[in-house]
KEBADO-966543 format. One record per residue (C-alpha): x, y, z. Coordinates in nm, 4 decimals, m for minus. Each point is the difference from the previous one (the first is absolute). Layout:
REM residues N
+----------+----------+----------+
!     east !    north !       up !
+----------+----------+----------+
!        X !        Y !        Z !
...
+----------+----------+----------+
This chain:
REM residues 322
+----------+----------+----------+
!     east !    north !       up !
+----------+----------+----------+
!  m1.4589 !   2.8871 ! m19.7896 !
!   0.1134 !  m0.3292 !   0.1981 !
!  m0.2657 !  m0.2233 !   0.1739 !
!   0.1294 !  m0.1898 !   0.2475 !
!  m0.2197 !  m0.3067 !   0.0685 !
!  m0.0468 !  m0.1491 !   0.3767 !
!   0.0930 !  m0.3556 !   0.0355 !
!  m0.2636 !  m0.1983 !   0.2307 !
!   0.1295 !  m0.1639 !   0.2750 !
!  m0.2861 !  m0.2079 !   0.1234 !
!  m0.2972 !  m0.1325 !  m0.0491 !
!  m0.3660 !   0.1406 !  m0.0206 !
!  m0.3058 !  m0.1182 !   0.2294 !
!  m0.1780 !  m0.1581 !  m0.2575 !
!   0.2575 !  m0.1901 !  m0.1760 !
!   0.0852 !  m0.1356 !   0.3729 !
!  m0.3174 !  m0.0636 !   0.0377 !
!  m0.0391 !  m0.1891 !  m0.3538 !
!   0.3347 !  m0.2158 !   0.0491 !
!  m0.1484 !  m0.1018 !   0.3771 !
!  m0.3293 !  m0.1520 !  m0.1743 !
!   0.1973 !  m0.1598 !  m0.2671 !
!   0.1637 !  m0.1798 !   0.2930 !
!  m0.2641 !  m0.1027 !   0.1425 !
!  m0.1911 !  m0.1193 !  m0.3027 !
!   0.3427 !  m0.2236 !  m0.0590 !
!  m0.0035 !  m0.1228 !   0.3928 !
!  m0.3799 !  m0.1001 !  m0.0286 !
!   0.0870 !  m0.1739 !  m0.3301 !
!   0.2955 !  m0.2063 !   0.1075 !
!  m0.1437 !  m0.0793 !   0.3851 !
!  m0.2546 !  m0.2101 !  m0.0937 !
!   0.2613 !  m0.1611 !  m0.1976 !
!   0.2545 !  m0.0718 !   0.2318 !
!  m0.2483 !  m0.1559 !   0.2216 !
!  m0.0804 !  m0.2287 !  m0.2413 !
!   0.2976 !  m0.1163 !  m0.0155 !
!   0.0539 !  m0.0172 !   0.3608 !
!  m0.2906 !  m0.1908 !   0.0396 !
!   0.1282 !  m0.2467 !  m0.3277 !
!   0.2984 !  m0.0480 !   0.2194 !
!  m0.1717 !  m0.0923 !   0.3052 !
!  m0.2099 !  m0.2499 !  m0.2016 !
!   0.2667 !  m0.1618 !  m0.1113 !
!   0.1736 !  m0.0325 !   0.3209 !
!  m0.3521 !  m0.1733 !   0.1130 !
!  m0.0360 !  m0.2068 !  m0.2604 !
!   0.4049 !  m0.1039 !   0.0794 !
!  m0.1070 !  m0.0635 !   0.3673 !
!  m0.2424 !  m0.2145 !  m0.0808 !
!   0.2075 !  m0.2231 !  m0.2792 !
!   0.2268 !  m0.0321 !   0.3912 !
!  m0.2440 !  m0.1625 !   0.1139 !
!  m0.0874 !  m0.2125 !  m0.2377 !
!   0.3197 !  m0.1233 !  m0.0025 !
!  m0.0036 !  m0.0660 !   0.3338 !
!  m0.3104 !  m0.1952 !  m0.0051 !
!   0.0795 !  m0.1935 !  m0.2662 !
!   0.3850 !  m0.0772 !   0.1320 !
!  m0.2072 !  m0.1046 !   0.3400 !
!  m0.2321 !  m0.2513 !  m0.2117 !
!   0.3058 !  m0.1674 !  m0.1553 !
!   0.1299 !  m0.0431 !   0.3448 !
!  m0.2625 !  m0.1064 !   0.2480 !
!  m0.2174 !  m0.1172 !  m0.3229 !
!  m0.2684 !   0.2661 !   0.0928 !
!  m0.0761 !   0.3325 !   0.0208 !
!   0.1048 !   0.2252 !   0.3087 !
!  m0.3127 !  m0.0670 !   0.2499 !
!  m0.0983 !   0.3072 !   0.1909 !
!   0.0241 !  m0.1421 !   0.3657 !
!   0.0415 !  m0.4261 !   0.1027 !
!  m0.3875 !  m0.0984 !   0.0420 !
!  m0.0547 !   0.1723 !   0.3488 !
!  m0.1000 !   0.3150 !   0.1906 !
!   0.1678 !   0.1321 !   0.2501 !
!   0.2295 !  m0.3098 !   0.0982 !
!   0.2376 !  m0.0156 !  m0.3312 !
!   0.2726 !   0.1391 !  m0.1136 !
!  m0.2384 !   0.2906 !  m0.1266 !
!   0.2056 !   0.1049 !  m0.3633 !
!  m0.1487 !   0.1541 !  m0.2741 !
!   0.0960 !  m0.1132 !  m0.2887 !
!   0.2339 !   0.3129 !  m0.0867 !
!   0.1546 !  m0.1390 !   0.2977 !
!   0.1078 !  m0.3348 !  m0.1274 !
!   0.1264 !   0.1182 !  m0.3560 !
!   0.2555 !   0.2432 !   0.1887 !
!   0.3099 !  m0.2599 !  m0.1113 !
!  m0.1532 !   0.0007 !  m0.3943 !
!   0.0422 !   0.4149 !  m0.0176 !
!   0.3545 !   0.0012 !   0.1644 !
!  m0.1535 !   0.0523 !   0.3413 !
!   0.1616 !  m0.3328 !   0.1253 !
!   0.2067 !   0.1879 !   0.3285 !
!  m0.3530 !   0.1334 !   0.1077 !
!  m0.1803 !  m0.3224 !  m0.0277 !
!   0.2694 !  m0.1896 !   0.1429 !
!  m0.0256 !   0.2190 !   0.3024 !
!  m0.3488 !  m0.0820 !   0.0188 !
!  m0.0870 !  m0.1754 !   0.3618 !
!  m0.2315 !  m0.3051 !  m0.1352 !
!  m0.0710 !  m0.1006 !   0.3691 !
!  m0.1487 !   0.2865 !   0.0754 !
!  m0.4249 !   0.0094 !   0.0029 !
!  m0.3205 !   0.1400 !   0.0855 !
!   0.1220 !   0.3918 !  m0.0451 !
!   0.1634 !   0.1419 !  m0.3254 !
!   0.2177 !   0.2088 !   0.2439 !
!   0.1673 !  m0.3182 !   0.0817 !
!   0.2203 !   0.0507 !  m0.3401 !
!   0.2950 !   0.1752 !   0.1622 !
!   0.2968 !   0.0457 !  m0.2437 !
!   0.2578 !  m0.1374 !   0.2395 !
!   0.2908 !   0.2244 !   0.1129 !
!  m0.2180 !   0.2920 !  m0.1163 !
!  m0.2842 !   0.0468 !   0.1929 !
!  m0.2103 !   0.0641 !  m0.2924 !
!  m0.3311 !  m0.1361 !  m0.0665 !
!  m0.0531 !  m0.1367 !  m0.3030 !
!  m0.2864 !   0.1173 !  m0.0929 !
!   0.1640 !   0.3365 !   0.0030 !
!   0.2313 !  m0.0927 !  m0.2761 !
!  m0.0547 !   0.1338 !  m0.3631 !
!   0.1061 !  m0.1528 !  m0.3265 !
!   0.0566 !   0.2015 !  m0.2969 !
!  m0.2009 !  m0.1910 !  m0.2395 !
!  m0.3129 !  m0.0003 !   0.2145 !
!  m0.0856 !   0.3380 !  m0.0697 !
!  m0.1179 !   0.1563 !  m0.3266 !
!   0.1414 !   0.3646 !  m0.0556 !
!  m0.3565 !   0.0843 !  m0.0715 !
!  m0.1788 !  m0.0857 !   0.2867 !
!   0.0208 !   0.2782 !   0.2575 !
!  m0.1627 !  m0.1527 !   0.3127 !
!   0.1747 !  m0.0514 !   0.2765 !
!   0.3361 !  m0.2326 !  m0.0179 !
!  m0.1114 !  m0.0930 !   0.3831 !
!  m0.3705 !  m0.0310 !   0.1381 !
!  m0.1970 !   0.2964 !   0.1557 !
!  m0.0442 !  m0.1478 !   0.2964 !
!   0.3970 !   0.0800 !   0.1537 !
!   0.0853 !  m0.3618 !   0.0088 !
!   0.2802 !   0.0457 !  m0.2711 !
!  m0.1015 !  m0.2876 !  m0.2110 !
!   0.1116 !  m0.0129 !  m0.3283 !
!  m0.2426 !   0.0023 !  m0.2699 !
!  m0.0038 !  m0.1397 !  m0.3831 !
!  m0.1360 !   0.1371 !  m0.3035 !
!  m0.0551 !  m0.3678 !  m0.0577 !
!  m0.2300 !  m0.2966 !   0.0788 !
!  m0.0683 !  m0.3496 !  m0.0703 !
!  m0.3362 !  m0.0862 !  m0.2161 !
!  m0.2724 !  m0.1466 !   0.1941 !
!  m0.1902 !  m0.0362 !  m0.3488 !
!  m0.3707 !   0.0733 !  m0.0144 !
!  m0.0013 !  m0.0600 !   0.3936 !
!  m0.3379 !   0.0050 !   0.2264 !
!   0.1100 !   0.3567 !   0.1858 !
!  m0.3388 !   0.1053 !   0.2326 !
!   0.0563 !   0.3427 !   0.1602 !
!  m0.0870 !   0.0343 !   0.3765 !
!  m0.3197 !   0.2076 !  m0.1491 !
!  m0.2142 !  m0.2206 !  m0.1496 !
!  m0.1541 !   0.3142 !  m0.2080 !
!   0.3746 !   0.0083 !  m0.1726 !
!   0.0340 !  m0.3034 !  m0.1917 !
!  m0.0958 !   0.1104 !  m0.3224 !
!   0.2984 !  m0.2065 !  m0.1572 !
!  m0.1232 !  m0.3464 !   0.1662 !
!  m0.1859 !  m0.0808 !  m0.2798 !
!   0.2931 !  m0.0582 !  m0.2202 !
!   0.1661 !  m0.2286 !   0.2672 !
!   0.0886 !  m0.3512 !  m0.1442 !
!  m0.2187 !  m0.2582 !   0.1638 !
!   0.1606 !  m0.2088 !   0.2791 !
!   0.2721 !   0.2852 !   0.0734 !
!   0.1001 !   0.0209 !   0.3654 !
!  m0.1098 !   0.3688 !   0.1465 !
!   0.3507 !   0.2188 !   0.0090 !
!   0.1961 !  m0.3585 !  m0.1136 !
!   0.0337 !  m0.0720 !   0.3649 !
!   0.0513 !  m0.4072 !  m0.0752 !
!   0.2951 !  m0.2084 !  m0.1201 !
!  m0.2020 !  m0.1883 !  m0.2065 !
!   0.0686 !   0.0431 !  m0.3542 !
!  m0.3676 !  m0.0962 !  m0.1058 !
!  m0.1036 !   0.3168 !   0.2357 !
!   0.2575 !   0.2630 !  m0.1843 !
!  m0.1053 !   0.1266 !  m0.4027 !
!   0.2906 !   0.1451 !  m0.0040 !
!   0.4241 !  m0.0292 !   0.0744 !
!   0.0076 !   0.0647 !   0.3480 !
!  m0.1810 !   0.0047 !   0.2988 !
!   0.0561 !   0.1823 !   0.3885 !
!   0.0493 !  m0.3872 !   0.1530 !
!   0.2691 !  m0.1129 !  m0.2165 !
!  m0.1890 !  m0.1809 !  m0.3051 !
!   0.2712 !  m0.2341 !  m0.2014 !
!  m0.0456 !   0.0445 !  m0.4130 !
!   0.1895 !  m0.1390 !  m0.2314 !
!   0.0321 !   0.0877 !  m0.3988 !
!  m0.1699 !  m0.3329 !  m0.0791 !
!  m0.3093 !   0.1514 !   0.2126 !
!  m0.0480 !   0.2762 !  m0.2130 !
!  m0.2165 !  m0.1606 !  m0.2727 !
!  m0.1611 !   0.3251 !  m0.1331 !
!   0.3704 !   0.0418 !  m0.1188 !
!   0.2915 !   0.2099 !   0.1144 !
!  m0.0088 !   0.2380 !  m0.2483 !
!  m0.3991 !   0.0862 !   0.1107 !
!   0.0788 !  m0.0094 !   0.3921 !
!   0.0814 !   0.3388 !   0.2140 !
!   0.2447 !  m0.0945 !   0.2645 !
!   0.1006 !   0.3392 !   0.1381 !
!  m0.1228 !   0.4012 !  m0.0548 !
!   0.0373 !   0.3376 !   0.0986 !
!  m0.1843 !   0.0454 !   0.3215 !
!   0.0193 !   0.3428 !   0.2023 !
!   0.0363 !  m0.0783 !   0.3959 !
!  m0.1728 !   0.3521 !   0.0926 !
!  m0.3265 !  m0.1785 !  m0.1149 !
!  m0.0394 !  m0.3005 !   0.2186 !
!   0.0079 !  m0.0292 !   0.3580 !
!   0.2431 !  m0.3308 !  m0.0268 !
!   0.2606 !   0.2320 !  m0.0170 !
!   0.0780 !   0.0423 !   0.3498 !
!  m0.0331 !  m0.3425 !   0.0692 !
!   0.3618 !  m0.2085 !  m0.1187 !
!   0.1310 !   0.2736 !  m0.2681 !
!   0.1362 !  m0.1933 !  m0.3155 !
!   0.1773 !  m0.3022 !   0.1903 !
!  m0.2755 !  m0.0992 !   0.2114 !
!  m0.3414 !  m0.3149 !  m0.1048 !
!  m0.2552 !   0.2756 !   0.1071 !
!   0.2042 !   0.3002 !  m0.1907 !
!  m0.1386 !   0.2154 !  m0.2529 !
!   0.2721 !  m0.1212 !  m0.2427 !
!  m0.0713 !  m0.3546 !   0.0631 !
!  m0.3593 !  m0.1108 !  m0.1517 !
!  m0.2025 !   0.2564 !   0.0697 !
!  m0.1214 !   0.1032 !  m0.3444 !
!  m0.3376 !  m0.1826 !  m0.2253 !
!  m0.0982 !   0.0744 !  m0.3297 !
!  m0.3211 !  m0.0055 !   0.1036 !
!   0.0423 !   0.4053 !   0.0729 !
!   0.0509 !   0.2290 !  m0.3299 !
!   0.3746 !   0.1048 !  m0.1022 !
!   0.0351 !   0.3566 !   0.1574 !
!  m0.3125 !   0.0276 !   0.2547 !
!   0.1246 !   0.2584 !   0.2286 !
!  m0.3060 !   0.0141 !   0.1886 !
!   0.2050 !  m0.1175 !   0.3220 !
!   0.3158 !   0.1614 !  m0.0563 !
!   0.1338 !   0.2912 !   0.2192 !
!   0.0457 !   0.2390 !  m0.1687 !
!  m0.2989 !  m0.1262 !  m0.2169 !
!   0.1805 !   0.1986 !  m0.3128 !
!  m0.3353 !   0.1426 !  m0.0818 !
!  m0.1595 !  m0.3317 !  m0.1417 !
!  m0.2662 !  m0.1743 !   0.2542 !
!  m0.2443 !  m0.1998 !  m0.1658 !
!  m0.1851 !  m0.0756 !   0.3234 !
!  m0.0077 !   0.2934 !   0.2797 !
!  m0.1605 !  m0.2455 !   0.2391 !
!   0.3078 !  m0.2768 !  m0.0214 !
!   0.2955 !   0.2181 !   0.0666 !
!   0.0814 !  m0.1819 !   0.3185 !
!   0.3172 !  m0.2741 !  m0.0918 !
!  m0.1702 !  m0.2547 !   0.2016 !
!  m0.2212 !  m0.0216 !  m0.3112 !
!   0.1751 !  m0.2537 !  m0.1600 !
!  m0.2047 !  m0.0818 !  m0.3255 !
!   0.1336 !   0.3575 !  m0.0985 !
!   0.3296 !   0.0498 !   0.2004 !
!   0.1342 !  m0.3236 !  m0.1417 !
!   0.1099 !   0.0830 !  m0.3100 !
!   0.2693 !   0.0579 !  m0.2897 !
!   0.0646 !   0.3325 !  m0.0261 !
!   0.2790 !   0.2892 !  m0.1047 !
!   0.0607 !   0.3582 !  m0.0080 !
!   0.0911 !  m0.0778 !  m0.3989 !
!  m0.2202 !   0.1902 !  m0.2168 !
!  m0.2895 !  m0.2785 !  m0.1369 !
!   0.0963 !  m0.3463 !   0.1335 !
!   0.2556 !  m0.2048 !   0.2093 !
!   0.2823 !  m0.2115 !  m0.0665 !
!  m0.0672 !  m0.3778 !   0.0551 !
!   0.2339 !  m0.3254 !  m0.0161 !
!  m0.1303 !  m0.2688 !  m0.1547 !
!   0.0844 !  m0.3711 !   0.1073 !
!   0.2266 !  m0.0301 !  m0.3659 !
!   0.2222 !   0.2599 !   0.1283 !
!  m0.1064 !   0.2596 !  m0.2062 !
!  m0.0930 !   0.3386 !   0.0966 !
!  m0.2958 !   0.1881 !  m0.1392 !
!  m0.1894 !   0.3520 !   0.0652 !
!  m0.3801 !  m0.0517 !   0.0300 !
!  m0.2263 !   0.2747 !  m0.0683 !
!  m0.2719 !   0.0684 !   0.2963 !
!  m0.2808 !  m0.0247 !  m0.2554 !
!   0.0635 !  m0.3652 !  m0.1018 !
!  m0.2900 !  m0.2235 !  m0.0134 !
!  m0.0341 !  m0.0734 !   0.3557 !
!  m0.0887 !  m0.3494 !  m0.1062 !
!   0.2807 !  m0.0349 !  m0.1762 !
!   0.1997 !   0.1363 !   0.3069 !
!  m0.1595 !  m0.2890 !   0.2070 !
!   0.0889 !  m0.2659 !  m0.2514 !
!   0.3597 !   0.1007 !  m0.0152 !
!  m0.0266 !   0.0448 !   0.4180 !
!  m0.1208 !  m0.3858 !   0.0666 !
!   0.2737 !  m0.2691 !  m0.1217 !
!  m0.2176 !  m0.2596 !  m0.0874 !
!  m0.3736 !   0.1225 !  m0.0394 !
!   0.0357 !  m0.1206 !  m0.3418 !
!  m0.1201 !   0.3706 !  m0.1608 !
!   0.1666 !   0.0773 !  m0.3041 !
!   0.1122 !   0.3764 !   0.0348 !
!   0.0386 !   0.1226 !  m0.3753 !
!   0.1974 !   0.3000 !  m0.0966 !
!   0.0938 !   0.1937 !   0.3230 !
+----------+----------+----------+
């Protein structure tokens, strides 16, 4: 007697069934993986950003013998550049500086690129941006204004909010500080910068480079300065607008808040005490340039004593390990 055996030409349910959930255990294994390194990438691409400018800053200082000031000592009758502005010809942006008009005033929208028509605050620089920070590259309010993931230091800066019930951070203000850095006056500013054009020089930082923010991550979607000059102009989100005073990654102001409001009552961005801060969409801290040049990631649980000393640049704190 022959048996003749049938030869299967396909698979069963189950064994379908089995390979599609081995799949998917090996997708839900590797995902969280490859975003990892994604996100490794992107902060290393910050952290390179930030190195640009601190470059830049320091190529400016050997030059002029100071650091790039964030406006020329006036309001509304200067020539109204941020700071970002002024180091265009130290990050091979010398064509769009040149092309600068420096007797225009009163209005950022004076800045016309000539031949172009374009508006300079409308213009976008690679470097400005970190690949992890998903706000808007422009402001909300349809003005087209270029935003940074950057901004100047204002140190442990006097920042009131325009409700008096939201200054919870005043307290850690240093003494003396100019409210929002809105003075020229060195002896005004803790910090590197301020939104009037303060002029600081290496030999001014006496806490010590190496212990002195000069720049960090700030996220434009959070403050309301956004709208006002974009990255290139004195009253610009990415010019001074940031104070230690605030803690790293308070999102209490930030739309979308990313689910982490500390205060429900001080969501408005005119509240400056908590919109006025360092902040990222990195996973536990920001990246910060210090006044040595050096870049370092700070963790948003640091001391936030510590985090004022290294904010002022000559309050004479010692900071420690940070």
């Amino acid at each position: 007697m022959r048996y003749f055996l049938k030869k299967r030409l396909g698979f069963t349910l189950i064994e379908l069934l089995v390979v599609i959930a081995i799949i998917a255990v090996l997708i839900a294994l590797l995902l969280p993986a490859v975003q990892q390194a994604r996100e490794a990438a992107r902060r290393t691409q910050c952290k390179n950003n930030l190195k640009q400018y601190g470059l830049a800053l320091h190529n400016y200082h050997d030059t002029y013998g100071q650091f790039a000031p964030g406006g020329d000592g006036k309001w509304w009758d200067g020539t109204y550049l941020s700071w970002q502005a002024r180091i265009l010809p130290f990050v091979d942006q010398a064509p769009l500086f040149n092309s600068i008009n420096m007797s225009a005033q009163n209005i950022p929208e004076a800045f016309i690129i000539p031949g172009t028509g374009q508006v300079m605050h409308s213009t976008k620089v690679p470097y400005a941006r970190c690949p992890s920070d998903t706000s808007p590259g422009v402001d909300a309010w349809g003005l087209n204004r270029f935003q940074s993931s950057y901004c100047g230091s204002l140190g442990s800066q006097s920042t009131p909010s325009a409700n008096g019930s939201c200054d919870q951070f005043q307290q850690f203000a240093e003494a003396g500080t100019v409210g929002h850095g809105n003075t020229a006056d060195p002896n005004g500013i803790s910090g590197m910068f301020s939104r009037v054009g303060v002029k600081v020089r290496i030999a001014d930082i006496t806490d010590g480079t190496s212990n002195t923010i000069l720049v960090g991550e700030v996220l434009p979607n959070c403050n309301d300065h956004s709208w006002v000059g974009g990255a290139w102009g004195m009253n610009g989100m990415g010019n001074a607008h940031a104070s230690t005073v605030v803690p790293i990654n308070n999102y209490t102001t930030c739309s979308p808040s990313l689910g982490r409001i500390t205060n429900p009552a001080c969501t408005s961005q005119d509240n400056w005490n908590y919109s006025w801060g360092f902040r990222s969409q990195h996973t536990g801290g920001a990246h910060f340039l210090f006044g040595d040049g050096t870049v370092r990631f700070l963790s948003e649980s640091i001391d936030h004593r510590t985090y004022q000393a290294i904010g002022g640049r000559r309050d004479n704190k010692v900071p420690g390990e940070f």
